[in-house]
Backbone as CSV, one residue per row, in Angstrom:
resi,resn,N_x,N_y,N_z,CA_x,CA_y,CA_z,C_x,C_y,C_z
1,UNK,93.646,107.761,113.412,94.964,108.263,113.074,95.319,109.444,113.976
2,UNK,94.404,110.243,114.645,94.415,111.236,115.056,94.870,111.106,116.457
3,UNK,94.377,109.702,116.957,94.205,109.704,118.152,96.373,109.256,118.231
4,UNK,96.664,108.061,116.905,98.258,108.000,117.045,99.046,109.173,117.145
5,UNK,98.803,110.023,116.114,99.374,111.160,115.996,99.593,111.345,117.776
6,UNK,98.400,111.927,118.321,98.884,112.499,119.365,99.636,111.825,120.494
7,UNK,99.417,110.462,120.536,100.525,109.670,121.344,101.994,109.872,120.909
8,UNK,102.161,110.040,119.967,103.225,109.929,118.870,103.689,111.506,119.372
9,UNK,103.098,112.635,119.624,103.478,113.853,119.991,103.904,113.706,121.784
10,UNK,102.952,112.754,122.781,102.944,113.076,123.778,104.344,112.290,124.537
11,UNK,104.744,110.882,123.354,106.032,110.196,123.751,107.138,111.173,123.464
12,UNK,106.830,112.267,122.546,107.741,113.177,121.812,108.398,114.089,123.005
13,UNK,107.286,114.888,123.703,107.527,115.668,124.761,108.042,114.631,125.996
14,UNK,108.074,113.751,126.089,108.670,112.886,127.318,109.480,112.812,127.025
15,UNK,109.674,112.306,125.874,111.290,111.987,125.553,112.149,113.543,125.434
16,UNK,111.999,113.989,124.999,112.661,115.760,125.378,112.837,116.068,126.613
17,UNK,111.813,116.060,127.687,112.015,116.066,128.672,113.294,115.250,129.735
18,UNK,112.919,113.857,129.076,114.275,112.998,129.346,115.729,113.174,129.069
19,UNK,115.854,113.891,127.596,117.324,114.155,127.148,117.562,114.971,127.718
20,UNK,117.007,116.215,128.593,117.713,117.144,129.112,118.078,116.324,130.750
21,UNK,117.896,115.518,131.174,118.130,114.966,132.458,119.074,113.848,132.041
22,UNK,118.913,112.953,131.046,120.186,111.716,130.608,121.387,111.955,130.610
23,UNK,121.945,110.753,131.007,123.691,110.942,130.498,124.176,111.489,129.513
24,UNK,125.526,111.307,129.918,125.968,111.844,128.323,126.066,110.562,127.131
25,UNK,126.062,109.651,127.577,125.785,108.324,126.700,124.635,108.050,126.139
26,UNK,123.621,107.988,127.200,122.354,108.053,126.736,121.668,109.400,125.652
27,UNK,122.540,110.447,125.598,121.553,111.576,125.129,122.236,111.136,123.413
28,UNK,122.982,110.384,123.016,122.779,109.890,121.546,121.615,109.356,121.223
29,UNK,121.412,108.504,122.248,120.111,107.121,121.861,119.075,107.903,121.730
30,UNK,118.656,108.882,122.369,117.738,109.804,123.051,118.078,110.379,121.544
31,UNK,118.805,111.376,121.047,118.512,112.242,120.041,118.058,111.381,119.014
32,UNK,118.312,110.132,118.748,118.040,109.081,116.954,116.737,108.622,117.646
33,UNK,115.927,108.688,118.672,114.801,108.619,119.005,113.924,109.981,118.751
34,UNK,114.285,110.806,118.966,113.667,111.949,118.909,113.362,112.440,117.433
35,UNK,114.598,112.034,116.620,114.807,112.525,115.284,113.582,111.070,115.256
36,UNK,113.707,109.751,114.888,112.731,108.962,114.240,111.060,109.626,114.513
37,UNK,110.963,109.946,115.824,109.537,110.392,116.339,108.820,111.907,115.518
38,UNK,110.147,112.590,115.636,109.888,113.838,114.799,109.219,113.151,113.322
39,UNK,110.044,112.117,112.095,110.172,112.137,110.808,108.264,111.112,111.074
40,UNK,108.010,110.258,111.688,106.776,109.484,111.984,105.536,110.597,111.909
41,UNK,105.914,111.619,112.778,104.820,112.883,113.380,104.608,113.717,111.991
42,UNK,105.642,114.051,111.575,105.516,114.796,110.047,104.802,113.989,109.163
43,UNK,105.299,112.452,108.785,105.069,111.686,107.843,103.384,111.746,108.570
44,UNK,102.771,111.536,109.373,101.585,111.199,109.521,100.760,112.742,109.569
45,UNK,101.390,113.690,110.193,100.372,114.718,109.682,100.222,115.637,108.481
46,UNK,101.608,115.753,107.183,101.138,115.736,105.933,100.695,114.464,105.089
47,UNK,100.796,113.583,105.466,100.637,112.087,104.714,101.318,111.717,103.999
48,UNK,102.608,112.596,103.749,103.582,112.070,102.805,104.758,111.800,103.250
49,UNK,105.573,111.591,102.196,107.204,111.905,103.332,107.537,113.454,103.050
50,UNK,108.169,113.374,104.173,108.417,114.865,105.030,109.566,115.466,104.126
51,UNK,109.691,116.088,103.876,110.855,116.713,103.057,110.739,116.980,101.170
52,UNK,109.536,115.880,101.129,109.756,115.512,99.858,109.424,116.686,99.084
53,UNK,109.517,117.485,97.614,109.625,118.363,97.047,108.322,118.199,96.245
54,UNK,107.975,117.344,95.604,107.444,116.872,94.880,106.865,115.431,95.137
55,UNK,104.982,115.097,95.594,104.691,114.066,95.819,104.599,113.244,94.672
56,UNK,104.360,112.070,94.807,103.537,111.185,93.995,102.785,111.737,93.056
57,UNK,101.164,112.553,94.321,100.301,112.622,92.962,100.402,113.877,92.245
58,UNK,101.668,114.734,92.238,102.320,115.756,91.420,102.951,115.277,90.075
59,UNK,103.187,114.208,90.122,103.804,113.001,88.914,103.001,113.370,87.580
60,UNK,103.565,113.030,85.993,102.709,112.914,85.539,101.923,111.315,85.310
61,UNK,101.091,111.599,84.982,100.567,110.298,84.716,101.055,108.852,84.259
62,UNK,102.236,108.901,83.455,102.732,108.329,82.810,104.260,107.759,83.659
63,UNK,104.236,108.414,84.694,105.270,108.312,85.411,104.761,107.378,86.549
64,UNK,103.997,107.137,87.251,103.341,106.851,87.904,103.448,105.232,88.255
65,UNK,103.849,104.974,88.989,104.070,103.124,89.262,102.254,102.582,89.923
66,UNK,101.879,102.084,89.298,100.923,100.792,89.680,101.008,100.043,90.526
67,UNK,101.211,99.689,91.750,101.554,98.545,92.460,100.485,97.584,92.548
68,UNK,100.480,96.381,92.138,99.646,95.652,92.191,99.810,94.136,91.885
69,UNK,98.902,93.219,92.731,99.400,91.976,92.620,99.370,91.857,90.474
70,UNK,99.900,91.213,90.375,99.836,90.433,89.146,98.938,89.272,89.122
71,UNK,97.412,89.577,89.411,96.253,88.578,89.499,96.616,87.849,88.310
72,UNK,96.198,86.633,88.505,95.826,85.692,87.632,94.143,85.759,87.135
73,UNK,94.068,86.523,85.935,92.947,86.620,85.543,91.735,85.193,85.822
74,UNK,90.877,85.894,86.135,90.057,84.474,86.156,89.007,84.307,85.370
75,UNK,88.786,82.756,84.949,88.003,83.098,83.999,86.462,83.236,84.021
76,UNK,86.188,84.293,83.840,84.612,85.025,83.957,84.284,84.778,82.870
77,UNK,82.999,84.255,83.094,81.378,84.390,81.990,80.865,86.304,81.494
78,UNK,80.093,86.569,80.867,80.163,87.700,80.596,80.226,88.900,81.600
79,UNK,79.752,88.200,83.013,78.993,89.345,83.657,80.210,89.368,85.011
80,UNK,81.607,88.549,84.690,82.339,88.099,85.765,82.283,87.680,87.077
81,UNK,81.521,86.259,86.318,81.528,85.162,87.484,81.903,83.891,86.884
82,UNK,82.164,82.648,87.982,82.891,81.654,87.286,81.882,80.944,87.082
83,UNK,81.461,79.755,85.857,81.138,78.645,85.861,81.325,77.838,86.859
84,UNK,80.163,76.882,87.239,80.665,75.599,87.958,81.705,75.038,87.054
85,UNK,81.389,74.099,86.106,82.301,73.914,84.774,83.595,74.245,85.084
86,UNK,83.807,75.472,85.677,85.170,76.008,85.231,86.385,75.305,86.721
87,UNK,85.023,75.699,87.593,85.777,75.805,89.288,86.319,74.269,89.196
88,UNK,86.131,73.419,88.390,86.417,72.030,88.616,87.676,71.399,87.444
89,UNK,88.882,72.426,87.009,89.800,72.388,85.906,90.966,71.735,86.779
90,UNK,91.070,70.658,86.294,92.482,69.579,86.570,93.891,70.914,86.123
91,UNK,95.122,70.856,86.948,95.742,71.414,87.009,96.600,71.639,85.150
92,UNK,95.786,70.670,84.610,96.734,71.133,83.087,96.045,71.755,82.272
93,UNK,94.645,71.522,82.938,93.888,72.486,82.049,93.710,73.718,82.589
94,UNK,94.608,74.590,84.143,94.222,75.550,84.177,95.895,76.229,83.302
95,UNK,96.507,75.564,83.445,97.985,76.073,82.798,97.253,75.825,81.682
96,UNK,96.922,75.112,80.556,96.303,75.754,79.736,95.586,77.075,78.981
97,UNK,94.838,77.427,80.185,93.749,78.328,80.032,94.656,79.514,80.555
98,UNK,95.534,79.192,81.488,96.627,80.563,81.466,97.284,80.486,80.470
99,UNK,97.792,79.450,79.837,98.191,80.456,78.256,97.929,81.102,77.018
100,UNK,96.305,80.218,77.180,95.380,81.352,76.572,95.248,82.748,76.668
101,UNK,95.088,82.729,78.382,94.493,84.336,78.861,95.855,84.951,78.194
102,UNK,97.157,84.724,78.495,98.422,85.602,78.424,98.613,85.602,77.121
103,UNK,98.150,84.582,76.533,98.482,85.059,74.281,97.286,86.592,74.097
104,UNK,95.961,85.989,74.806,94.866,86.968,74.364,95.193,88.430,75.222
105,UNK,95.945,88.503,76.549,96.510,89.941,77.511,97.257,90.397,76.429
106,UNK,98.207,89.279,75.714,99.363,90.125,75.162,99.241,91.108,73.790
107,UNK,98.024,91.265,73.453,97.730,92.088,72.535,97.167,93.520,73.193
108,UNK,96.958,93.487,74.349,96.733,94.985,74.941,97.805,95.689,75.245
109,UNK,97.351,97.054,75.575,98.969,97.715,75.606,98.838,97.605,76.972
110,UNK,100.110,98.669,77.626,99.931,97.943,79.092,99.179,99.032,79.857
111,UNK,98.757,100.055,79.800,97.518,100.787,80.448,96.173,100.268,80.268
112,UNK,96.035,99.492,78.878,94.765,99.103,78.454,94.757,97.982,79.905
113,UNK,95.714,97.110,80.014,95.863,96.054,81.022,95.531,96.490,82.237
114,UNK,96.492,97.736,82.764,96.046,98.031,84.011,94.733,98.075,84.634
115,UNK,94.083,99.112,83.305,92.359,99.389,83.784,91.612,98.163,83.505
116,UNK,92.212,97.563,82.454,91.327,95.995,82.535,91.156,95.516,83.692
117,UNK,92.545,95.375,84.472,93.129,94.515,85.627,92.219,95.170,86.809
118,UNK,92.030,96.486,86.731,91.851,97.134,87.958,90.217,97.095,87.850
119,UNK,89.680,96.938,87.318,88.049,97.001,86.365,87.459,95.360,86.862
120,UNK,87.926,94.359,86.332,87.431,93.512,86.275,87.995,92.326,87.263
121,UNK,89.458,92.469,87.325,90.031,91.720,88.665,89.462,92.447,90.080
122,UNK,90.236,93.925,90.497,89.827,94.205,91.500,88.477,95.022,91.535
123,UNK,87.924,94.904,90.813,86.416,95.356,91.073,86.233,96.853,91.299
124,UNK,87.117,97.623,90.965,87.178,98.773,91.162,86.327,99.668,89.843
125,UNK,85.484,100.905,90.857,84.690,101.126,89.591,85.514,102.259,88.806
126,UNK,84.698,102.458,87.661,85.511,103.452,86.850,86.175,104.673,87.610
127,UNK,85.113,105.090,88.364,85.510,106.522,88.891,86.704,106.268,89.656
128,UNK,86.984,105.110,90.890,87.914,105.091,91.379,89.216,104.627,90.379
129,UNK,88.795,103.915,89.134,90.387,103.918,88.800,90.847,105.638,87.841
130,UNK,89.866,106.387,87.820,90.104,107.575,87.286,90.766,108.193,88.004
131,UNK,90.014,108.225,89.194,90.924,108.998,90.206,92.513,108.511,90.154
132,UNK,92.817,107.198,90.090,94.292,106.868,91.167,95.003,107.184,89.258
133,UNK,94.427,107.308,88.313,95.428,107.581,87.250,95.172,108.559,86.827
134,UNK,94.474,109.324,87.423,94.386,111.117,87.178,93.883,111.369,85.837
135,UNK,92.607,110.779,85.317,91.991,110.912,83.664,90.512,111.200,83.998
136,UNK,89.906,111.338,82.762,88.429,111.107,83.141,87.887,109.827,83.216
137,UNK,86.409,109.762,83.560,86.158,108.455,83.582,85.578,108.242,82.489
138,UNK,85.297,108.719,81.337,84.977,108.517,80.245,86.346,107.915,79.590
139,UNK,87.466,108.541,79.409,88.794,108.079,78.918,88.844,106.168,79.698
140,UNK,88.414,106.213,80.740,88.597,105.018,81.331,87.919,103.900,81.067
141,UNK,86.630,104.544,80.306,85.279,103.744,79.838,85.658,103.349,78.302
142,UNK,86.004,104.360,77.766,86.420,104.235,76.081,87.544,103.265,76.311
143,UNK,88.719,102.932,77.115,90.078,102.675,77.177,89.272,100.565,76.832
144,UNK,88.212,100.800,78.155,88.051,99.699,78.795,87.371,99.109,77.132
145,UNK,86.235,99.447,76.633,85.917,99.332,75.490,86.362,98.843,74.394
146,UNK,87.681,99.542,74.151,88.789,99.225,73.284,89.792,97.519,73.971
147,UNK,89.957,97.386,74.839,90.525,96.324,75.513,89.473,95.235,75.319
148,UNK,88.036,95.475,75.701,87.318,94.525,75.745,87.186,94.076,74.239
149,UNK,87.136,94.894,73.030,86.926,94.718,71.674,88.506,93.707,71.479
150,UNK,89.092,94.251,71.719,90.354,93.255,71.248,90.653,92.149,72.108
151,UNK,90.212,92.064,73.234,90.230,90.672,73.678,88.899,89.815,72.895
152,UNK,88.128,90.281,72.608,86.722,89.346,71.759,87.632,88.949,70.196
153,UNK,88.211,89.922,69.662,88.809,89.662,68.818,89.824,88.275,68.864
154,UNK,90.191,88.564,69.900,91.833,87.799,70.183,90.822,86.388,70.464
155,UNK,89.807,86.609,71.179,89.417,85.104,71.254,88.999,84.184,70.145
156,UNK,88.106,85.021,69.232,87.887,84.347,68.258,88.808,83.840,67.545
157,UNK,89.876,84.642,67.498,91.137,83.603,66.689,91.679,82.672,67.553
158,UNK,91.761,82.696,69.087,92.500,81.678,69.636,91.732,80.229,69.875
């Protein structure tokens, strides 16, 4: 990143150099170049956007957008891996088994989901999903606990 940055500075000084020698036509194009190179150089050496007052991880928690695919849960054995059994489901029995998973999701709330999602889909360990939602990792362990109890629940009735 370090090494862009400084290309990103050294096209900066050329191009300055250039607007004081360009036309008078050219020194528009030249300034909305200079201005984009400037807002790139900022954005990459605080890491945020440039101006902004207030980042992201200044947010509270609750404010906070998730971006993330909407995995299609898969279905894992206890230790989350698939059955042979499973890898071999004719297309009505996996729409099936997705409307299982989504009756048995729909009893979690939707943070319980996230850390589920982020836990057991993307493999992410506790500590890292503590970090990106700013809690402890105990809160993340108890959360996960509580999700896992009510999905065992939810199965036995479904």
């Amino acid at each position: 990143m370090r090494k862009l940055l400084m290309e990103y500075k050294g096209h900066y000084r050329r191009l300055e150099q250039y607007k004081n020698r360009a036309l008078e036509h050219e020194q528009k194009i030249v300034s909305g170049m200079l201005s984009d190179l400037r807002y790139s150089i900022d954005w990459m050496s605080c890491g945020r956007e440039p101006g902004a007052r207030r980042g992201i991880e200044r947010r509270a928690v609750y404010q906070r957008e998730l971006l993330m695919e909407p995995a299609m849960l898969q279905v894992v054995s206890d230790h989350g891996r698939l059955n042979e059994r499973e890898n071999s489901l004719e297309e009505e029995e996996w729409e099936a088994l997705e409307s299982k998973i989504n009756e048995i999701m729909s009893k979690l709330t939707e943070r319980e989901k996230d850390i589920y999602l982020m836990s057991r889909v993307n493999l992410l360990s506790y500590q890292q999903i503590a970090n990106l939602l700013s809690v402890s990792k105990s809160t993340i362990q108890k959360t996960l606990e509580r999700a896992e109890m009510k999905i065992k629940n939810q199965k036995e009735r479904v």
